[in-house]
N, C-alpha and C positions, 0 to 999 in steps of 0.2 A: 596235520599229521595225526595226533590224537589228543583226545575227549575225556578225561577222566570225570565218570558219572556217577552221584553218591548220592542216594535216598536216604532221605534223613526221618526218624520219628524218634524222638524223645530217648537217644542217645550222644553224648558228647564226641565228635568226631572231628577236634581241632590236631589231637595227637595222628590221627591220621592222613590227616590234608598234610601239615607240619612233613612228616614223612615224605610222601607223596610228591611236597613239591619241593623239595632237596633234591630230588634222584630226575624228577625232571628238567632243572635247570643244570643239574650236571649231564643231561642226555643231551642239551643242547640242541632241541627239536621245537617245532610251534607245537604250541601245547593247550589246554585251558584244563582246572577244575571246573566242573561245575556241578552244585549241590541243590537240590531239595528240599527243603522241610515239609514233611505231609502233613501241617498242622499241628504241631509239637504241643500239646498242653501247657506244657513250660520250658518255654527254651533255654536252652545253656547261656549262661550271663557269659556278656564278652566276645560270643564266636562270631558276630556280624562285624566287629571293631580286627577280631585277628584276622580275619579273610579279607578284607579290605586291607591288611596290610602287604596281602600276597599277591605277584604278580599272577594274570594271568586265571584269576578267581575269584567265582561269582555266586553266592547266596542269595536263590529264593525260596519265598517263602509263599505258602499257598495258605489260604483263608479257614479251607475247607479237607478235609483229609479225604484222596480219590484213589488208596490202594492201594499194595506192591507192582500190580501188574500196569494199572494206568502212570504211574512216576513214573515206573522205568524208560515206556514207552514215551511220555510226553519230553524226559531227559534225551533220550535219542533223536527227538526231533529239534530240541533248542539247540544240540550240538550244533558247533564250528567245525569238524575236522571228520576227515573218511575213517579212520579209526573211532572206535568206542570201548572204553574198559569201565565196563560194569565193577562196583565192589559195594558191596555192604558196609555200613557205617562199624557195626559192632565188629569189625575185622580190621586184621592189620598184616601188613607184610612181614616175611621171615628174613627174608634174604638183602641186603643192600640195594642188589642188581636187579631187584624186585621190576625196574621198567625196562633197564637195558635186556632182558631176558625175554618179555616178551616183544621187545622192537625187535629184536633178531630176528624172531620168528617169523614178523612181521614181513621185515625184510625178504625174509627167505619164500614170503608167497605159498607157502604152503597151502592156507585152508582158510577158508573165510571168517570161521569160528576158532578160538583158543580159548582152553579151558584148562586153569594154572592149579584147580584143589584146594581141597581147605585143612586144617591138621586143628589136634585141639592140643593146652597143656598137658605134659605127663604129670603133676600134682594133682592127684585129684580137688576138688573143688569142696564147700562149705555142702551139708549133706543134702540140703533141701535141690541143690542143681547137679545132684550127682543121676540122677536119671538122664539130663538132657546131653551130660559130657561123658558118660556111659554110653548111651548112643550113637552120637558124634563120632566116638573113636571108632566105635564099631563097626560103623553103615557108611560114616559117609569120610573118613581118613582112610583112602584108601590106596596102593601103592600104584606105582606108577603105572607097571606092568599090566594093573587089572583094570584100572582106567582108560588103557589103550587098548583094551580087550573088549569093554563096553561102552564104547566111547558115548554114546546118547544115554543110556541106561545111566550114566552115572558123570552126569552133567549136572553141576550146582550154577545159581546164576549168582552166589556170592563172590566171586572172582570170576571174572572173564575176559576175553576182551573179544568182539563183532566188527566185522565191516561193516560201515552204515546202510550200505544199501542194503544188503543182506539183510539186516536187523529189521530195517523198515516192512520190507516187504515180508517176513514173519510175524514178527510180534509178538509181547506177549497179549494173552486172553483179556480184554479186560472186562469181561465178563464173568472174572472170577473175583468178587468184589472181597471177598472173604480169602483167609491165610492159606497157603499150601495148593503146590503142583501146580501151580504156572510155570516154577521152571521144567516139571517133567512135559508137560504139553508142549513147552519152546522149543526142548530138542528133539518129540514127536513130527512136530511140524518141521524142523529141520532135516529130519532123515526124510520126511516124504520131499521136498522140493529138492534131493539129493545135494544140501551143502554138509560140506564134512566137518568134524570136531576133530579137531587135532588137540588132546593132552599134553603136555609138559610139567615139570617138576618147576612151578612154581608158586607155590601155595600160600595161602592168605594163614593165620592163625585166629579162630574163633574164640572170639572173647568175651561175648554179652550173652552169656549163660541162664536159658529162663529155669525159674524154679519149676519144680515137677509140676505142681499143677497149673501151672501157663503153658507148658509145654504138653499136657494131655489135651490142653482146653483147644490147643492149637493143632495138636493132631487130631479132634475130632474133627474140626472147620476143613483139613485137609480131604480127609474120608467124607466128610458130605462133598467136596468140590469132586472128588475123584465117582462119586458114586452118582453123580450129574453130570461127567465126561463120560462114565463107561453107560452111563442110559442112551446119550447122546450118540454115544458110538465114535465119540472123539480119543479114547483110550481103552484100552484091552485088558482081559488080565494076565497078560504079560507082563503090562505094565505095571503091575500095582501086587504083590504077593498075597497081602490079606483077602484081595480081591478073589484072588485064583483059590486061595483054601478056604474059602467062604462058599464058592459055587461047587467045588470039589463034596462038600460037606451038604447042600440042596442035593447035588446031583445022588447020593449017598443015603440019603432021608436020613440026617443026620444031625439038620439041621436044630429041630426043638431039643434033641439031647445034648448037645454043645449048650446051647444058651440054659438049662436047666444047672447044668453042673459046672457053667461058669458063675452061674447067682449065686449058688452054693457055697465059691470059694471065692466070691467077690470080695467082702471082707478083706479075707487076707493078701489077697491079688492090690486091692487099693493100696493096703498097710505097706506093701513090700513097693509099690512102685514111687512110694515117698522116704523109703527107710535109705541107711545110708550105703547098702545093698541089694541095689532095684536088678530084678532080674530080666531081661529084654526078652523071652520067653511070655513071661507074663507081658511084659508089653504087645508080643503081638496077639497074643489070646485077646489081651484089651481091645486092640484095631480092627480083629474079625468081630468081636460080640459088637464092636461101636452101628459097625456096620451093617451088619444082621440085623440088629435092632431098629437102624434106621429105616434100610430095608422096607422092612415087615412094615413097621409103624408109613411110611409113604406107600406101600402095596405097587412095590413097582415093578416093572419088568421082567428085573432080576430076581425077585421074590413071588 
């Protein structure tokens, strides 16, 4: 019936299995965990001894660290069961009914794709990770209404659940060895082979909060992946905003004065997007100049 599939890197995620297989054995369905370690530097003392206490769940561990995009896929193929529910380690469920919610949906045959959301605390956070749960709220907690409005546009693969064949026959990229948009390219490739994403209100809560600068260092890796899909011609700037106000700005010969009078206000743009009021403005001035500069500096298409 289903697959619960959880990539693991050097996050603790025994409270989430713990969870996870309470609400399954109360669904009273054939089931399995099964987890990943992508090579954990230092693994959590203990969670090889608790999962072996749990029925129906199974930890491996890989030698070597081969990616978000290749775990996920290599997870979907050790699966047992026609269902798949993708979750992120650093996430956890809101709701009880967290599995009966989407086995209904399941039931109900609807869509081969389910895509449950993610929400973050209303506490704000210690200041150094106030950039990354500033964003969070911002961009990607979004209400139900306008996730069933963009239903691909605003697909996360931190919660989900796939039919496996589905899944199989998409995939993610794994040629994207580095962080970011593999899941926008998944629900890319999703809308061309016309499988649909059906949303629901059941959302994971984000928990494993990077400090600003892991989280800029990660939005650059994103922006070089995305600016190697849009050379490639596997992503648009539709897809990507910085993208579209970056070519808007070439198209405009606009371009050296943007990047002139962001170096200007670099300084203070850095200072602000690690203060304990980061402004997401400056954040994207940050993700067009990342881009611009890369750009120019690889002399490519786009530039």
């Amino acid at each position: 019936m289903l697959s619960v599939l959880i990539p693991i890197y050097n996050y603790n995620v025994q409270p989430l299995i713990i969870r996870l297989h309470q609400q399954l054995l109360k669904a009273n369905i054939s089931f399995e965990i099964l987890c990943i370690d992508d090579a954990t530097p230092l693994p959590y003392p203990y969670l090889e001894q608790e999962i072996g206490r749990m029925t129906h769940t199974r930890l491996l561990k890989l030698d070597k660290n081969i990616g978000r995009s290749r775990i996920r896929n290599l997870l979907a193929k050790k699966a047992t069961h026609e269902w798949l529910l993708f979750l992120d380690a650093d996430c956890i469920p809101i709701s009880s009914d967290f599995i009966e919610n989407y086995l209904s949906e399941i039931k109900n045959n609807t869509a081969p794709v389910l895509c449950g959301g993610i929400t973050y605390q209303s506490t704000p956070p210690e200041k150094s990770q106030m950039l990354r749960w500033k964003y969070g709220r911002a961009r990607e907690q979004q209400q139900l209404a306008t996730r069933q409005a963009q239903p691909y546009r605003l697909f996360f693969s931190a919660n989900f659940v796939a039919l496996k064949t589905v899944f199989l026959e998409v995939q993610f990229d794994e040629t994207l060895r580095e962080y970011g948009l593999e899941d926008t390219l998944f629900a890319v490739k999703l809308k061309a082979k016309n499988h649909r994403i059906i949303h629901l209100e059941n959302p994971v809560e984000h928990q494993g909060l990077d400090s600003a600068n892991a989280f800029l260092q990660k939005t650059k890796s994103a922006i070089s992946n995305g600016y190697t899909l849009f050379t490639q011609q596997q992503l648009t700037a539709n897809h990507l905003k910085h993208l579209s106000v970056y070519l808007r700005l070439k198209k405009m010969g606009l371009l050296s004065l943007f990047r002139s009078c962001y170096w200007i206000g670099k300084p203070l743009i850095n200072a602000n997007l690690r203060s304990q009021f980061p402004a997401l403005f400056f954040f994207d001035l940050f993700k067009v100049y990342t881009l611009s500069q890369r750009a120019k500096q690889q002399r490519s298409a786009i530039d």
